[in-house]
C-alpha positions in Angstrom: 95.1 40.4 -66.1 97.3 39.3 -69.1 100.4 40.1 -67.2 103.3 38.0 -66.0 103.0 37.1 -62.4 107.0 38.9 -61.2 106.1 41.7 -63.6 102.9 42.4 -61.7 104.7 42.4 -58.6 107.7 44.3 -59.4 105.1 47.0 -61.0 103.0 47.2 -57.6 106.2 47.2 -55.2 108.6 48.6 -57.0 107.4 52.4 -55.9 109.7 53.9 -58.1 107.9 52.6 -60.7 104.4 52.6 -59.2 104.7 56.4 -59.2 105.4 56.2 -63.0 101.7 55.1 -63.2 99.7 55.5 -60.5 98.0 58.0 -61.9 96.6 59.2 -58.5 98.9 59.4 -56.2 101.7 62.4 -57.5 103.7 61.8 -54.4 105.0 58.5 -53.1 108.0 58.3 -50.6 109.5 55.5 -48.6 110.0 57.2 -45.5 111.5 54.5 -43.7 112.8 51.3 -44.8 113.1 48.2 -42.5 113.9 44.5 -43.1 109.9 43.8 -42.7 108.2 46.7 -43.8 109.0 50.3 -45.4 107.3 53.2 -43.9 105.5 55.4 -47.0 104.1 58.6 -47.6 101.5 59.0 -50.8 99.5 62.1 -51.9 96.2 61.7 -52.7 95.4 63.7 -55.9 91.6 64.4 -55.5 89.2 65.6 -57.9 88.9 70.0 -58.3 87.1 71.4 -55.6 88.4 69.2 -53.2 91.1 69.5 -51.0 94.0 66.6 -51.9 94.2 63.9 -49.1 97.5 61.8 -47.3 98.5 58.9 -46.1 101.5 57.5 -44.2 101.2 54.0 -43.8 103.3 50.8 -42.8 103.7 48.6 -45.9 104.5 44.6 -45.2 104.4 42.1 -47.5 104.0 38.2 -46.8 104.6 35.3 -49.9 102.9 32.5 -49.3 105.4 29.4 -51.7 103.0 27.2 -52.0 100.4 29.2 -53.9 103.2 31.6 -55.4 101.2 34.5 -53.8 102.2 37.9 -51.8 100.4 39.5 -50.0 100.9 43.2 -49.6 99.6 45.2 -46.3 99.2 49.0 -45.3 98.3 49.6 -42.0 97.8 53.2 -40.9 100.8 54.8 -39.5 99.6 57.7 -37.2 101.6 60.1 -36.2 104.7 59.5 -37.8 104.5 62.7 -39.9 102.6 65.9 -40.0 100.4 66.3 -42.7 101.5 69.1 -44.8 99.8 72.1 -45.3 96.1 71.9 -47.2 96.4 68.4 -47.3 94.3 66.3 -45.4 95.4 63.3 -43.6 93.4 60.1 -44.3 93.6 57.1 -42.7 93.9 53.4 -43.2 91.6 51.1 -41.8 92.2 47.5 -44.0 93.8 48.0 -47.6 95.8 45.2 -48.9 96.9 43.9 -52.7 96.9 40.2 -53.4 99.2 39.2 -56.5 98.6 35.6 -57.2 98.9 33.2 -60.5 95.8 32.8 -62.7 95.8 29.4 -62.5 93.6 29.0 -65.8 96.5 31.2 -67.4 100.0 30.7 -67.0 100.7 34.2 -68.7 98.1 36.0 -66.9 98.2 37.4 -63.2 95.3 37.6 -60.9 95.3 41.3 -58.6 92.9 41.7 -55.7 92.5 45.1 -54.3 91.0 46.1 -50.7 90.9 49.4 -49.7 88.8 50.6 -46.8 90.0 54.3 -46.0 89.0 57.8 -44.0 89.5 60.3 -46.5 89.1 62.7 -43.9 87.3 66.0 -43.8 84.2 66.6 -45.6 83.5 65.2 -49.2 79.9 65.1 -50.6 78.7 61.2 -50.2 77.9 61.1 -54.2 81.7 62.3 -54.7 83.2 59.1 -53.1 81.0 56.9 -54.4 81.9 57.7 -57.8 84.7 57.8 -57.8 85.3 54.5 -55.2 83.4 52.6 -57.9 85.8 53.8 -60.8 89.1 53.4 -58.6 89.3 49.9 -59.0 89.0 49.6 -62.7 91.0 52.5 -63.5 93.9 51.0 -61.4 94.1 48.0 -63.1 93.8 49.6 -66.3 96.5 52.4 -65.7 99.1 49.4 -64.4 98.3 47.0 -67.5 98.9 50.2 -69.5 102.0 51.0 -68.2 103.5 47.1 -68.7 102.2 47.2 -72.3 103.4 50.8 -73.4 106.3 50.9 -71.0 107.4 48.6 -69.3 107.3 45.5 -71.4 108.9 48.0 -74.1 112.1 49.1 -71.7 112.5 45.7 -70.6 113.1 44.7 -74.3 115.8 47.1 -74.9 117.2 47.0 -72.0 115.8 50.0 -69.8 115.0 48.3 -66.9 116.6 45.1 -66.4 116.0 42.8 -63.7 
């Protein structure tokens, strides 16, 4: 991804800004944070017809110096809050985001996703596969957006300085 390495980072961890294009989730919290990990709550938009899904969730993170990499963890947090009403709660079983140098690009970032979650209650097995094929892609593509059209452009005049 043609996107500076802290840039990337700050745009994934930064939940302020994560819910300024995460074009999924219209609800992200911190609930709780701590000097290792932060405690969040995200709303799942999900497509009409199905009810909208939950998640609280333990977020760590780990930087590795020698490879310039972090290493971002959710781990399910049950039981921590009561899912809200018409919502169902989902769960975590292994998600994680990798944000590590391209090392054939200086200027360019490389972001591994991996999600494994319950969504919970019923959704027709054609429903999630669909849309757990386009999730990836349409992440990547709503983040890069956001650097180009955004935040590259606050950054510049001052908006959001670091």
């Amino acid at each position: 991804m043609p996107l500076f390495l802290h840039a990337a980072y700050k745009l994934v961890h930064d939940l302020s800004l994560r819910k300024r294009w995460e074009k999924h989730f219209p609800e992200i919290n911190i609930l709780e944070e701590h000097p290792t990990y932060r405690l969040v709550y995200w709303l799942v938009h999900m497509p009409p017809g199905i009810q909208n899904r939950d998640l609280v969730q333990y977020v760590a993170e780990k930087r590795d110096e020698s490879t310039n990499t972090t290493y971002i963890v959710y781990h399910n947090a049950p039981g921590k809050v009561e899912p809200k009403h018409g919502v169902v709660r989902a769960s975590t079983i292994l998600s994680s985001t990798i944000i590590r140098p391209d090392p054939q690009d200086p200027k360019s970032t490389r972001v591994t996703i991996l999600l494994q979650n319950d969504f919970g209650g019923w959704i027709p097995h054609d429903v999630v596969n669909f849309f757990a094929a386009k999730a990836p892609g349409e992440w990547r593509d709503n983040l890069y957006h956001f650097y180009v059209d955004v935040y590259a452009k606050e950054k510049a005049s001052g908006m959001n300085a670091e």
